[in-house]
KOLBA-57678 format. One record per residue (C-alpha): residue in three letters; z, x, y. Coordinates in steps of 0.001 Angstrom, whole numbers, padded with zeros to 6 digits, always signed. Each point is the difference from the previous one (the first is absolute). Layout:
BEGIN
ALAZXY ...
REM end
This chain:
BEGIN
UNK+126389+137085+060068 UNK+002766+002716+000927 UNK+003392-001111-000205 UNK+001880-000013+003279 UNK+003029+002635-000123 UNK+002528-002370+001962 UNK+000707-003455+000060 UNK+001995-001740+002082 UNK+001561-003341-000987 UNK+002248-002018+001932 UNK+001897-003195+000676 UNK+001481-002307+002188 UNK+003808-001686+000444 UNK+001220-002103+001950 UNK+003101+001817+000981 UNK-000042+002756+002295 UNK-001085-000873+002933 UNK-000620-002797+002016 UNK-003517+000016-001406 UNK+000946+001705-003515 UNK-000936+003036-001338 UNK-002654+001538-001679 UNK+000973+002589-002464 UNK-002975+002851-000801 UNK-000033+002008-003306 UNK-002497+002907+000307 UNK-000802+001975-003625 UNK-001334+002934-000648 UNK-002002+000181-002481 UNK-001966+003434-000337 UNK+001199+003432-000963 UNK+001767+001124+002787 UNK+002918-000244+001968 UNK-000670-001600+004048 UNK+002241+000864+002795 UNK-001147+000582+003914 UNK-002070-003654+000162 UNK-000113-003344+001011 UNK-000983-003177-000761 UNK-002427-002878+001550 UNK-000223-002908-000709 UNK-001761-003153+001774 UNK+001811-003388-000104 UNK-000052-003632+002126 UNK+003386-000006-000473 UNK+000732+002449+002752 UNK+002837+002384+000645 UNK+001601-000508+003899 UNK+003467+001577-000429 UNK-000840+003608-000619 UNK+003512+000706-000784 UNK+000599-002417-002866 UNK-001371+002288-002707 UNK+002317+001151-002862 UNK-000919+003085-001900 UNK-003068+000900+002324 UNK-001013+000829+003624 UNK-002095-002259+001727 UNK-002999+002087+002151 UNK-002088-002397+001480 UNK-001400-003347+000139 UNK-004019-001571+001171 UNK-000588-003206-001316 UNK-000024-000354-003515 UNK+000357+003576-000037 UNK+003393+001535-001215 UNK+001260+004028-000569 UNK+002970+000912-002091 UNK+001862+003598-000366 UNK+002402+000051-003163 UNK+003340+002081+001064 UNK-000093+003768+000565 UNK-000399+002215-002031 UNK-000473-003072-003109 UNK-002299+001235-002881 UNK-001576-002754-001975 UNK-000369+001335-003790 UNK-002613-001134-002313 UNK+000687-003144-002013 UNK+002503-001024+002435 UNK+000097-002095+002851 UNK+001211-000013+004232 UNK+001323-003497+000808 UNK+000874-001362+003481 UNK+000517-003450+001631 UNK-001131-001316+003392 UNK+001842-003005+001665 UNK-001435+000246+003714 UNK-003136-002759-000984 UNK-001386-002399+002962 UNK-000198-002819-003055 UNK+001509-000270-003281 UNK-002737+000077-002652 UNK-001172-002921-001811 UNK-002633+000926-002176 UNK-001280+002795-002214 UNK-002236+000804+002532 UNK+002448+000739+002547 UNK+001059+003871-001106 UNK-002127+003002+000169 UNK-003555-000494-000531 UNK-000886+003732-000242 UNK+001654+003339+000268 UNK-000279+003827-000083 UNK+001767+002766+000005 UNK-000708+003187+002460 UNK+000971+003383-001513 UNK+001883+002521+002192 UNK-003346+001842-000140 UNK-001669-002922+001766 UNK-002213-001228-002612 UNK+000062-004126-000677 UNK+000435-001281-003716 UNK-000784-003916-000939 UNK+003273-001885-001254 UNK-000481-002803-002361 UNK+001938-002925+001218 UNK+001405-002775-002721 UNK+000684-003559+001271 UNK+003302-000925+002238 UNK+002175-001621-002174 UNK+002584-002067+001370 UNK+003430+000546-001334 UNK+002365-002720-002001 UNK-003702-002477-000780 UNK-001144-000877-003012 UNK-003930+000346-000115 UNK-001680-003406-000089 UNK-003265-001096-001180 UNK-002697-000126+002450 UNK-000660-003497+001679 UNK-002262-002120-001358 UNK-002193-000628+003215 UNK-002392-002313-000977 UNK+000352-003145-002371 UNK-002280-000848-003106 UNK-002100-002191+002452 UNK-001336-003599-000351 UNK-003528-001391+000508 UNK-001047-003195+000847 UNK-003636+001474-000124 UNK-001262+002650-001647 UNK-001411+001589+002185 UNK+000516+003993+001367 UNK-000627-000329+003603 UNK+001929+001920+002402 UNK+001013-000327+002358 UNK-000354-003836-000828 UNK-002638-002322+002156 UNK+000444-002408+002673 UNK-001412-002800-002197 UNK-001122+000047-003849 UNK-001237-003269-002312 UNK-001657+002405-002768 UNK+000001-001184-004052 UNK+000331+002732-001922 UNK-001990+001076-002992 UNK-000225+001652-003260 UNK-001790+002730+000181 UNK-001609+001985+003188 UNK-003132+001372+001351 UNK-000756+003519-001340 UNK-000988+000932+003540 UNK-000711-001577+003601 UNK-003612+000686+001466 UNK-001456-000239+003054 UNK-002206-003186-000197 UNK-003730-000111+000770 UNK-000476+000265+003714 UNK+003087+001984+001071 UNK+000136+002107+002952 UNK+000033+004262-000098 UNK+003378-000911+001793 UNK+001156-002412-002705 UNK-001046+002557-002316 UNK+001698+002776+001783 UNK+003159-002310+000297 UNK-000253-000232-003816 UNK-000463+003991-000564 UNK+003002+000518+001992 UNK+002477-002007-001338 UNK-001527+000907-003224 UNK+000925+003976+000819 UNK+003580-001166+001147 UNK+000095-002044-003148 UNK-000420+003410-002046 UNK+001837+002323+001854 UNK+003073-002216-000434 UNK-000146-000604-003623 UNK-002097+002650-001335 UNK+000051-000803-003306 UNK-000563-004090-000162 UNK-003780-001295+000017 UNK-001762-000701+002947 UNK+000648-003374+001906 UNK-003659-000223+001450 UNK-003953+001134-000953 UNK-002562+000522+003035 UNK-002318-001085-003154 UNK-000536-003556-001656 UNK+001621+000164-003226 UNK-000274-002634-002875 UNK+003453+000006-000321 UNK+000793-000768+003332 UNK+000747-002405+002778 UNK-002194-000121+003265 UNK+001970+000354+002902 UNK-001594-001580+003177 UNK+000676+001546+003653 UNK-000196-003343+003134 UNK+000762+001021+003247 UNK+002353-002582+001010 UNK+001286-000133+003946 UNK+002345-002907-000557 UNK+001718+002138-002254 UNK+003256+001711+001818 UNK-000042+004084+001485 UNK+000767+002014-003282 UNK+000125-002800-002382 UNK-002467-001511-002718 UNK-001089-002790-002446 UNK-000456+000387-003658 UNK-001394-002714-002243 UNK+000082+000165-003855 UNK-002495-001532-002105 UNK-000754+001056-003988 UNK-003634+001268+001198 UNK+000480+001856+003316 UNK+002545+001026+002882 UNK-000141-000979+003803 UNK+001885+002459+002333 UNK-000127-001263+003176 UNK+000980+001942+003476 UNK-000233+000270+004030 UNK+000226+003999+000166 UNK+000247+003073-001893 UNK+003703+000114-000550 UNK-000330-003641-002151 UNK-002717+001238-001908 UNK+001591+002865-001264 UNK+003294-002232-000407 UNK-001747-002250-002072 UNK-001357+002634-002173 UNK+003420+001546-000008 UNK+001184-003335-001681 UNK-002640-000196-002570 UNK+001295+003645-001222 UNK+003062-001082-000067 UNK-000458-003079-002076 UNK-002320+002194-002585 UNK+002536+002390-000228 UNK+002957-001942-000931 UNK-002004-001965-002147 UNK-001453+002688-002094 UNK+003013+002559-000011 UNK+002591-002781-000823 UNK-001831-003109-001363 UNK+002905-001812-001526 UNK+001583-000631+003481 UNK-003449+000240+002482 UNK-002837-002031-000255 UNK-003078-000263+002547 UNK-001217-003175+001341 UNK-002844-001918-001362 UNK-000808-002775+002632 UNK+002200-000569+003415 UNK+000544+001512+003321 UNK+002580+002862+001844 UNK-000430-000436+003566 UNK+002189+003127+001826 UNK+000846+001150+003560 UNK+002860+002256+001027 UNK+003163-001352+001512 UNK+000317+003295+002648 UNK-002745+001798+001277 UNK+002400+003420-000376 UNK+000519+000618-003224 UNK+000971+003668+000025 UNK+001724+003045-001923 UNK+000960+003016+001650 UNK+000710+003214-001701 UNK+001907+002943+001740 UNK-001946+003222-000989 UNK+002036+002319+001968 UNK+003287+000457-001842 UNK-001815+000451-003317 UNK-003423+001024+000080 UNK-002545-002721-002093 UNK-003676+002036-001079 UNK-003295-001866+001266 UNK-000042-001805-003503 UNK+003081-001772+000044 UNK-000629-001108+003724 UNK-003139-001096-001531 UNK+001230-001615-003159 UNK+002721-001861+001915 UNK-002746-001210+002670 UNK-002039-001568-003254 UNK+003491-001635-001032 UNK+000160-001328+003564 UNK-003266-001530-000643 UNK+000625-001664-003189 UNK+003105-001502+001320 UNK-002171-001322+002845 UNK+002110+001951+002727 UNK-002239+001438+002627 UNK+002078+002174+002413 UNK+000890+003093-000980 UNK+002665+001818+002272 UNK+000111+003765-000332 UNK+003185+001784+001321 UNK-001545+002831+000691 UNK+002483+002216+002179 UNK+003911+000576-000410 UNK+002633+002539+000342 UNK-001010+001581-003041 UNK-003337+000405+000113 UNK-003428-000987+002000 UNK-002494-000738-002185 UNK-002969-000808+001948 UNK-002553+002940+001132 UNK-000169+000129+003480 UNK-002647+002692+001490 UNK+001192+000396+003107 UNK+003188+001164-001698 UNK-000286+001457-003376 UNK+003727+001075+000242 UNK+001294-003339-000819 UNK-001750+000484-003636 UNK+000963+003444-000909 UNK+003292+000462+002357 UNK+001128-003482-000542 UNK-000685-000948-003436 UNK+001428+002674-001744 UNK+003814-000240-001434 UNK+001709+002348-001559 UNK+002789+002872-000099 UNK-001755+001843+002155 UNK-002529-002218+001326 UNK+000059-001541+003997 UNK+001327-003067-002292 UNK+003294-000134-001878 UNK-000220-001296-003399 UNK+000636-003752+000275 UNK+000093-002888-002616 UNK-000989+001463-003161 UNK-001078+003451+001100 UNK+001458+003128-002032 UNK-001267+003882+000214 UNK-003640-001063+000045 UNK-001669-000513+003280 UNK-001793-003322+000441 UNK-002774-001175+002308 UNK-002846-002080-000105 UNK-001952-002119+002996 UNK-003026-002218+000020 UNK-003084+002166+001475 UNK-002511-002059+002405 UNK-002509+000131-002989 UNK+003154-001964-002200 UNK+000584-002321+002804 UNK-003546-001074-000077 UNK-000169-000081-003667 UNK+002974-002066-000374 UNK-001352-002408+003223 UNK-002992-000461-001403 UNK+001242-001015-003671 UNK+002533-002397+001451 UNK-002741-001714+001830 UNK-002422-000771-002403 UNK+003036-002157-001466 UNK+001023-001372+003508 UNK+002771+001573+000129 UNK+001383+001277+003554 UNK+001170+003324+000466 UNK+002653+000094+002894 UNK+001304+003424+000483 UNK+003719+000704+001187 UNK+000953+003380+002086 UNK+003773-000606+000361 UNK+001112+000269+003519 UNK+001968+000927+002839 UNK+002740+000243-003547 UNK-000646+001231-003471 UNK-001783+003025+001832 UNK+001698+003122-001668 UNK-003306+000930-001689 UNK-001363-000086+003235 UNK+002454+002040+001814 UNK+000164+002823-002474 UNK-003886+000472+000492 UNK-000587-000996+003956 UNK+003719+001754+001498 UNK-001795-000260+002936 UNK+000536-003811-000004 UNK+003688+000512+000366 UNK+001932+000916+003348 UNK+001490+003329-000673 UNK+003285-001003+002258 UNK+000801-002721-002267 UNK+003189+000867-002381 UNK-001014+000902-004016 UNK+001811-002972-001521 UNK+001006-002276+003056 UNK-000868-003392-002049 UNK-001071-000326-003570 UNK-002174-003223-001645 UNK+001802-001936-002038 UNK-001458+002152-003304 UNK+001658+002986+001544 UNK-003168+001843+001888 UNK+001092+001668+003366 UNK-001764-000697+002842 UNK-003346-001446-001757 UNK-001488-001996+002480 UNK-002921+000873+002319 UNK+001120+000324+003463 UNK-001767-002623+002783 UNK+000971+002303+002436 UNK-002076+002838-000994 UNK-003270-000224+001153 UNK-001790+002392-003196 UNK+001438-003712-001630 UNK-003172-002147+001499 UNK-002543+002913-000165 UNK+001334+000415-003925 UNK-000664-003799-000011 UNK-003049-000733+001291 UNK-001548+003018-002407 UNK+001484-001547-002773 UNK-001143-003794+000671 UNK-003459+001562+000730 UNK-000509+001180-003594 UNK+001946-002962-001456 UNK-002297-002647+001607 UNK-003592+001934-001281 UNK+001600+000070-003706 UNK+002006-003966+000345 UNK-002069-002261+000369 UNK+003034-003012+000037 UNK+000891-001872+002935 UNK+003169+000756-000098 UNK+001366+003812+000003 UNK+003811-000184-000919 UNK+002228+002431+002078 UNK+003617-000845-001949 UNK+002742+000320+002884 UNK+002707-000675-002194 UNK+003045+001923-000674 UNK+000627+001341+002972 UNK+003298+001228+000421 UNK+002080-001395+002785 UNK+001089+003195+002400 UNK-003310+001532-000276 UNK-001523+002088+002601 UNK+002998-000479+002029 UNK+001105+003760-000081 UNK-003740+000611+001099 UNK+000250+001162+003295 UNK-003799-000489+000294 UNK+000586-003390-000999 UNK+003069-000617+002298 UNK-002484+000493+002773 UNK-002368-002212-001361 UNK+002373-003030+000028 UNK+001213+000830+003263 UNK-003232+000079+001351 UNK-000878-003309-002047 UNK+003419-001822+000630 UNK+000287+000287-004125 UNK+002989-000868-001382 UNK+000590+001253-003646 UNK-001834+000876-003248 UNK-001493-003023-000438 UNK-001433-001240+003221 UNK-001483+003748+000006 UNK-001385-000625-003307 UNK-002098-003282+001795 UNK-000896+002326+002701 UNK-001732+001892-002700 UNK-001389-001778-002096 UNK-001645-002101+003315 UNK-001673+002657-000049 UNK-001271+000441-003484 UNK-001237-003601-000112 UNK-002098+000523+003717 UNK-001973+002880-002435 UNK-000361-002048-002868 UNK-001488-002690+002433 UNK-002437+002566+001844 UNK-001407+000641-003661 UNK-000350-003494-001147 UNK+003062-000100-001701 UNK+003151-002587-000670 UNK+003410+001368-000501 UNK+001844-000682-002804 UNK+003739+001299-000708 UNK+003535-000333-002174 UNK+001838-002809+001704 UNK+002123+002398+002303 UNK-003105+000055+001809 UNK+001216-002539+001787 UNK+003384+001691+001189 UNK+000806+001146+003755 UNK-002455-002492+001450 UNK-002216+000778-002614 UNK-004015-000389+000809 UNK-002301-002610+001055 UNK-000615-002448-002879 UNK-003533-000387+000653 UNK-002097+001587-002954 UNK+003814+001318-001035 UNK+000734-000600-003954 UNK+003324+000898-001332 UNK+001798+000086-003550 UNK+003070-001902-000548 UNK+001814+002166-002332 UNK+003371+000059+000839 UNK+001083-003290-000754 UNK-001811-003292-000288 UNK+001605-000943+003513 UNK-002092+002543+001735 UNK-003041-001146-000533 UNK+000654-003755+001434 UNK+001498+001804+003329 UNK-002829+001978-000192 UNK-002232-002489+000232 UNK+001822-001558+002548 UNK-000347+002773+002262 UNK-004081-000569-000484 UNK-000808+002411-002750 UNK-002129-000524-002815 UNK+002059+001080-003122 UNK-000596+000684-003673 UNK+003036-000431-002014 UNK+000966+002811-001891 UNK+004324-000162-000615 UNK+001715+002756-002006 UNK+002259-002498-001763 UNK-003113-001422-001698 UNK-003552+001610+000698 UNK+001200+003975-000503 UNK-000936+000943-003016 UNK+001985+003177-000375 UNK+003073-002494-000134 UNK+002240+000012-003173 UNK-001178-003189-002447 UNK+003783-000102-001091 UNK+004126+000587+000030 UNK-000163+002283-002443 UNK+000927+003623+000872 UNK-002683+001170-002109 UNK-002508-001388+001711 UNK-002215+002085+002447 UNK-000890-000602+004055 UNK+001215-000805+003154 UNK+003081-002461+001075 UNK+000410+000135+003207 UNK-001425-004000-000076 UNK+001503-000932-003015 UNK-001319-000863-003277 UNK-003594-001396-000488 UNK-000738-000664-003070 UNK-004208-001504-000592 UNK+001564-003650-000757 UNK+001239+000381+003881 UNK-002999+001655+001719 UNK-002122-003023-001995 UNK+002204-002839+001562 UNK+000369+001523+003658 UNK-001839-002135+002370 UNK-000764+002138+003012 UNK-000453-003115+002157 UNK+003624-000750-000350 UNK+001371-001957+003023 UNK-003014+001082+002537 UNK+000049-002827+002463 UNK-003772-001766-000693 UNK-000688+000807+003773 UNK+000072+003551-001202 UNK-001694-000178-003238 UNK-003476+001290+001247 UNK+001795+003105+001035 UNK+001121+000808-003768 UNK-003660+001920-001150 UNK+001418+000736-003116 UNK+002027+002029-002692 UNK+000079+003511-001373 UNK+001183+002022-002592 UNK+001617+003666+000848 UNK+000478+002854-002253 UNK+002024+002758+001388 UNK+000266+002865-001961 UNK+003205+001904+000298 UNK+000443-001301-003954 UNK-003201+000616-001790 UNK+000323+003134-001479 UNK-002417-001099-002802 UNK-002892-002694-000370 UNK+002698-001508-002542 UNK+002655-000431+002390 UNK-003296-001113+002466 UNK-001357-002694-002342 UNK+004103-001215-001328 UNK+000576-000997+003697 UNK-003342-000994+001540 UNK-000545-002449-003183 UNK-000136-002774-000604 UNK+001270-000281+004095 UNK-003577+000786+001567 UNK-001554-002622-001839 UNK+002945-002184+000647 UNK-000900+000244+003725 UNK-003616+000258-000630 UNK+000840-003773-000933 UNK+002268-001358+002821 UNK-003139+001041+002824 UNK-002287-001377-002182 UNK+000877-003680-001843 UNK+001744-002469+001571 UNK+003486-000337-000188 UNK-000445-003462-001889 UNK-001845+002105-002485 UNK+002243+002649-000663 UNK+001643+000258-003324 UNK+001952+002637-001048 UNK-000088-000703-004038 UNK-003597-000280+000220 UNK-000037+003467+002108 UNK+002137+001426-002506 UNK-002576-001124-002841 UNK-002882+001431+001773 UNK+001243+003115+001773 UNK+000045+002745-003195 UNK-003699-000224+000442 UNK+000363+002201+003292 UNK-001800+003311+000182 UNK+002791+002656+001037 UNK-000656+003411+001914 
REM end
């Protein structure tokens, strides 16, 4: 691996500014002397008062995206190093992940050179250990089932079934059933034996398949005794539950057999609490290759989640071949110095792309069905639409100012315009395609984020309101999407949204499903308003959250600390009125990616979290115990 010939370190005071100050160290460390260049970096913490620089020039701001000229005429000799502060920040920063995520330099001959980029440190704090996130754990029962069962009066035993076998007289689809959970079994833990045998084997257990219709949607019976199993089910979903279970209980039995045992006579009779039991993972601000979205589907299905929500479209990138517009995969995926896309959150010299191709899509579809697991695919709009722009300008109205409103992560003028009329055509093209590779119910169209003031220096869009009697952003923003949910109905398909949906008038709540993330409160006024709504709050269920105080610890803030002992305990029912209960379907995880730079920093924030919510829409809340979580939970597969 080449070393990098700059670094740039940095830190963070208090004093300053009324947000503090960041103060940037850039060192040279090749052969020659620099002079004539500037430096990028890419940050959260972003700069809004150009002027409060000290020792540089500030040149220009998108986003994350941030450009630096030292003085004239400065000359930055080998070994040595060109330091200057910046107090103009929109937030003070609160964790290491809160400076510069990437950087380069650009020569004054043009080229681009890679900066390596150390940790923010924060000025004046001691380091402190990381948090210790998870107790020792305590089991009443021995047992490594997660999450953990509706009901369970199992005896456990000494020793454990070499493998499970189909009984005599199982079905090609109870066979299949076992083959695939068998195949998920080994591709998450590659290494330990095999849970099941298609074969009788000596040193084995039976395993008998009954088709049970008393049992409940998605749930499943298992009875124990020393010479063969019973799995009992209603539908496909159970069965594979069921068998889900049994690998579980082999696996913590035989990897740690001095806490796990496996049961030798009894019953587990399951059932999920929530019929939405969901994870959604934003692909579009750091792109995630087919076998991650793959492995984390697999993880999805151990857990016993079965939606999978794929953020698909952003402002920095679109990720999702479309044919009818192959621009928005070369045009508006690709970010770099000289890309259509400025380098944003984590991007240095080195272009970056990457989308899904219809042939992925498929793939991915197919694999996540065969474990009944939902795909429901997100394009981000009217907001979140830079990506979009920068490929389609014709979706823009040319009249409209450059920078006459911003979203609240600093993109200019990034939402799709309703008064354009390319906007529909774009639209229906788009939905076409989606519905032919989606299979879902449900095809999720965001409409969050959209900042207040836009469109309203669109003199296209003036007219439009006029016309329309419109008054503002937001009851614009209903106009539109109206009209996004009468396509999804003419192609069979329910609308679902972010809860902001709902704003300007919002959209009929028939076959409407929004996502409370905001705040808990949302989603019970929400539901008052007639939506169904899947509980999905930042200040418990995002998983790019910081776990803790400390300033070394990486993520997000913006809704506080949420450590796993908190996203465990959160009961996403809260105070919902029971009159309103049915409209709760559920609970979902959400991993947005601004902060995973690394399948470390992926796996230190997602776990033990995902299975902690994996948990709350499964078992009942009477069930739930975090100490016996915390026991079983290091058994997780991880991406």
């Amino acid at each position: 691996m080449t070393l990098a010939p700059f670094r740039l370190e940095s830190s963070w005071q208090p004093d300053g500014g009324p947000n503090g100050r960041f103060s940037f160290s850039l060192f040279n460390l090749c052969e020659v002397a620099l002079s004539g260049f500037t430096l990028v970096y890419t940050s959260l913490t972003r700069v809004i008062d150009a002027k409060a620089c000290g020792n540089a020039t500030f040149l220009r701001r998108n986003a994350n995206f941030h450009e630096f000229a030292p003085p004239q005429g400065f000359l930055l000799e080998p070994g040595k190093s060109w330091t200057f502060t910046v107090s103009g920040l929109h937030r003070p920063a609160r964790h290491c992940t809160d400076g510069a995520k990437s950087a380069y330099v650009t020569l004054q001959d043009g080229k681009h050179i890679t900066v390596a980029v150390s940790d923010l440190l924060l000025e004046g704090r001691v380091n402190e250990p990381p948090p210790v996130l998870l107790p020792e754990g305590k089991l009443s029962l021995p047992f490594s089932l997660q999450p953990w069962p509706a009901e369970i009066d199992a005896e456990p035993g000494w020793d454990f079934p070499v493998v499970l076998y189909p009984a005599e007289g199982s079905s090609t689809d109870d066979l299949r059933a076992v083959s695939t959970v068998l195949s998920l079994c080994h591709r998450l833990f590659e290494s330990d034996h095999a849970p099941f045998n298609l074969a009788a084997s000596a040193q084995g257990r039976p395993l008998q398949f009954l088709l049970d219709t008393t049992v409940a949607p998605e749930g499943y019976k298992l009875g124990f005794k020393a010479t063969r199993i019973t799995l009992s089910f209603a539908d496909a979903a159970g069965r594979q539950y069921g068998l889900t279970s049994l690998a579980q209980l082999l696996h913590g039995a035989r990897s740690q057999p001095q806490t796990f045992r496996f049961p030798v006579s009894g019953t587990i009779s399951d059932r999920p609490r929530y019929g939405w039991r969901g994870c959604h993972l934003d692909v579009s601000r750091q792109f995630y290759p087919t076998a991650d979205i793959k492995r984390l589907i697999d993880i999805l299905a151990w857990l016993k989640l079965n939606i999978f929500h794929w953020h698909l479209t952003d402002d920095e990138a679109w990720r999702l071949e479309i044919k009818a517009y192959p621009e928005l995969t070369t045009t508006g995926v690709l970010r770099g110095p000289n890309e259509p896309l400025l380098p944003q959150l984590g991007n240095a010299a080195e272009p970056v792309g990457g989308f899904y191709s219809q042939v992925d899509v498929r793939d991915i579809v197919g694999h996540a069905a065969e474990l009944n697991v939902e795909i429901i695919p997100e394009i981000d709009i009217p907001g979140h639409s830079t990506a979009t722009l920068t490929a389609l300008p014709g979706l823009t109205d040319g009249q409209e100012a450059p920078e006459s409103y911003h979203s609240v992560q600093g993109y200019p003028n990034n939402a799709l315009n309703p008064a354009v009329p390319l906007t529909y055509e774009f639209l229906e093209k788009v939905l076409d395609e989606m519905v032919e590779l989606f299979p879902s119910a449900y095809l999720h169209i965001g409409g969050d984020e959209v900042a207040n003031g836009s469109w309203l220096a669109s003199p296209l869009a003036k007219a439009l309101m006029e016309k329309e009697a419109i008054s503002g952003t937001f009851a614009l923003q209903s106009h539109f999407l109206k009209r996004v949910k009468d396509m999804l109905t003419a192609r069979g398909r329910k609308l679902a949204g972010w809860n902001e949906v709902a704003h300007g008038g919002g959209v009929a709540a028939k076959d409407t499903l929004l996502m409370a993330w905001e705040n808990p409160q949302v989603g019970i006024d929400l539901a008052k308003e007639g939506y169904e709504v899947v509980m999905t709050p930042g200040q418990a269920y995002y998983l790019d959250m910081v776990q803790a105080e400390a300033f070394q610890e990486p993520g997000a803030s913006w809704a506080g600390t949420v450590p796993p002992a908190h996203t465990y305990a959160y009961e996403a029912e809260g105070d919902f009125p029971e009159d309103l209960k049915d409209k709760m379907k559920g609970v979902q995880a959400c991993i947005w990616s601004e902060h995973f730079l690394s399948r470390g920093y992926f796996n230190r924030l997602v776990f033990p979290r995902l299975p902690a919510i994996a948990e709350a829409a499964w078992t009942p809340r009477a069930m739930k115990d975090w100490n016996r979580f915390a026991a079983i939970v290091p058994l997780s597969p991880k991406l």
